[in-house]
C-alpha positions, -999 to +999 in steps of 0.1 A: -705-751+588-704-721+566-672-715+547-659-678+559-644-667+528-623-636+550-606-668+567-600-683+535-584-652+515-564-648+549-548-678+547-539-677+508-524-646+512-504-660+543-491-689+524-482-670+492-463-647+514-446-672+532-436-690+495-421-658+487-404-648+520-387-685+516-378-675+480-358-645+487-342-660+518-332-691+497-317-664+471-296-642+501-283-678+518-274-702+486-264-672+455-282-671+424-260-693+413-284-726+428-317-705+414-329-722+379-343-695+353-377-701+368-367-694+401-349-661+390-375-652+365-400-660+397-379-641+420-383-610+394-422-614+389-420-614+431-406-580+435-433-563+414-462-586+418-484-580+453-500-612+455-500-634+425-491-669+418-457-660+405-441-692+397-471-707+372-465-674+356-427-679+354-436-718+342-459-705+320-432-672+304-409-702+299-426-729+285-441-702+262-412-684+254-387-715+259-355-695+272-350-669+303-333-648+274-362-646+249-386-639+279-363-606+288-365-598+247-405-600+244-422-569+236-439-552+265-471-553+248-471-589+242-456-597+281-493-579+286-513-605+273-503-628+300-534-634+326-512-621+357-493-600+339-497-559+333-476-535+310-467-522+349-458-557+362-437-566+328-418-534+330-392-550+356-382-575+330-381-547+308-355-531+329-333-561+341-321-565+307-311-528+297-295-533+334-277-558+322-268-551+291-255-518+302-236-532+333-218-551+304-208-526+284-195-508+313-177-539+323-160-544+290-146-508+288-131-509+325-111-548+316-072-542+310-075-565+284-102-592+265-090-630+271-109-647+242-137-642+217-160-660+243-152-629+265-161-608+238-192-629+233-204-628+266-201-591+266-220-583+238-240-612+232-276-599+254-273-565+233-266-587+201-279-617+197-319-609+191-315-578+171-339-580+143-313-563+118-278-569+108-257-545+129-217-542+129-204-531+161-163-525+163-143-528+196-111-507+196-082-516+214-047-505+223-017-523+218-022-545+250-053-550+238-071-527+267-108-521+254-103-480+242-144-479+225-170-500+218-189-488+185-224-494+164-212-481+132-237-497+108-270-517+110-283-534+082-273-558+057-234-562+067-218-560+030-185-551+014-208-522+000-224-512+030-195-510+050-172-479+044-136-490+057-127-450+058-154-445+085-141-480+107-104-467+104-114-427+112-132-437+142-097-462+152-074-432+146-099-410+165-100-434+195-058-435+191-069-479+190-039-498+175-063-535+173-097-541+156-126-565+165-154-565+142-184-580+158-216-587+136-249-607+143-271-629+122-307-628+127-314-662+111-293-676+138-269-690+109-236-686+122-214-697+092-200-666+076-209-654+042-191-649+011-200-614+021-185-616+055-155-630+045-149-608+018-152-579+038-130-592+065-103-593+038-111-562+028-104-548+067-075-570+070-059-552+038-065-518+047-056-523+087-019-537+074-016-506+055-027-482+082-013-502+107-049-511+124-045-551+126-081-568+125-074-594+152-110-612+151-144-614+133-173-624+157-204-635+138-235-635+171-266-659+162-295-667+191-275-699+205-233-690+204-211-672+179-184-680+158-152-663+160-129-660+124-093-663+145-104-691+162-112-711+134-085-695+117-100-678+086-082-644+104-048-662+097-052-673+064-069-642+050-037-625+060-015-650+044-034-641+013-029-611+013+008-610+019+011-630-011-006-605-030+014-576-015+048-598-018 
């Protein structure tokens, strides 16, 4: 009997699109909270991808790429080279993480107040933690610690040099902010602070007890976490030193 090839296509493009009916029905009825990052990167490739194989492309973005995060940081040229996978097609993923990098921006400047340096993490860490440059980003906050500004006030190599304290505590008069957070990443990933780091901390510290603009924390954002000065209590004792100097 000859094989009728229509028949055959027919019913590869009805099973595909009864995977992917069963996909988004699975999101709407259990959350995204049930969906692994294959089935959410999947679910993404779905919405922009007619009639494709989506989840061996999602298996293969992820065993290539390792993490849902560094798949959403790939360059859109190199997302191309994927069989399956067009500049048009990639441009979604593209998008999803300005989407959500914005959305938490937004989200940190409408919060009464930040919790914890893991809140402050998780709001900055997507826009943060793959930048291929130092950058030093400062949150300004009022006295109830209400989120007044977010700021990227210098990219490069994060030094005592580098960093003009006169152009941080400007910007905190300007913005009328009585508490500092100083928010840094490390491209290596290393996130034990420098000499460098801690030196300019101090340096902060000093000049915010003068001006009365307290540095409260000192995030330092790698690829896998952060570490936060107050809560392993370098803020504390960098001001202890230096109201024994000042004493």
């Amino acid at each position: 009997m000859p094989i009728n090839k229509e028949k055959l296509i027919l019913s590869a493009y009805e099973k595909a699109k009864g995977h992917r009916n069963r996909v988004k029905e699975r999101f709407l009825k259990e959350g995204p909270e049930k969906f692994t990052d294959e089935d959410l990167l999947e679910l993404l490739l779905i919405l922009n991808i007619p009639f494709k194989d989506t989840r061996k492309l999602a298996r293969e973005l992820l065993n290539h790429y390792k993490t849902l995060d560094n798949v959403l940081d790939a360059p859109l040229e190199e997302l191309s080279k994927f069989k399956g996978l067009k500049e048009k097609s990639a441009l979604p993923l593209k998008v999803v993480k300005e989407v959500a990098k914005r959305y938490l921006k937004e989200k940190a400047l409408k919060t009464e107040y930040l919790r914890s340096p893991e809140d402050v993490y998780n709001y900055l860490r997507y826009e943060m933690q793959n930048l291929p440059r130092e950058t030093l980003k400062v949150i300004f906050l009022d006295i109830k610690s209400k989120v007044l500004s977010i700021e990227t006030l210098f990219e490069g190599t994060i030094t005592e040099s580098a960093v003009y304290p006169r152009e941080i505590f400007n910007k905190a008069f300007e913005k009328k902010a009585s508490l500092l957070i100083l928010v840094h990443n490390h491209p290596s990933g290393d996130l034990t602070p420098s000499k460098e780091d801690i030196k300019l901390t101090k340096n902060l510290i000093l000049a915010g007890h003068l001006l009365q603009c307290k540095v409260i924390d000192h995030l330092i954002i790698g690829k896998n976490g952060y570490f936060s000065m107050a809560e392993n209590g370098l803020i504390e004792t960098l001001e202890k030193e230096i109201l024994n100097v000042l004493r």
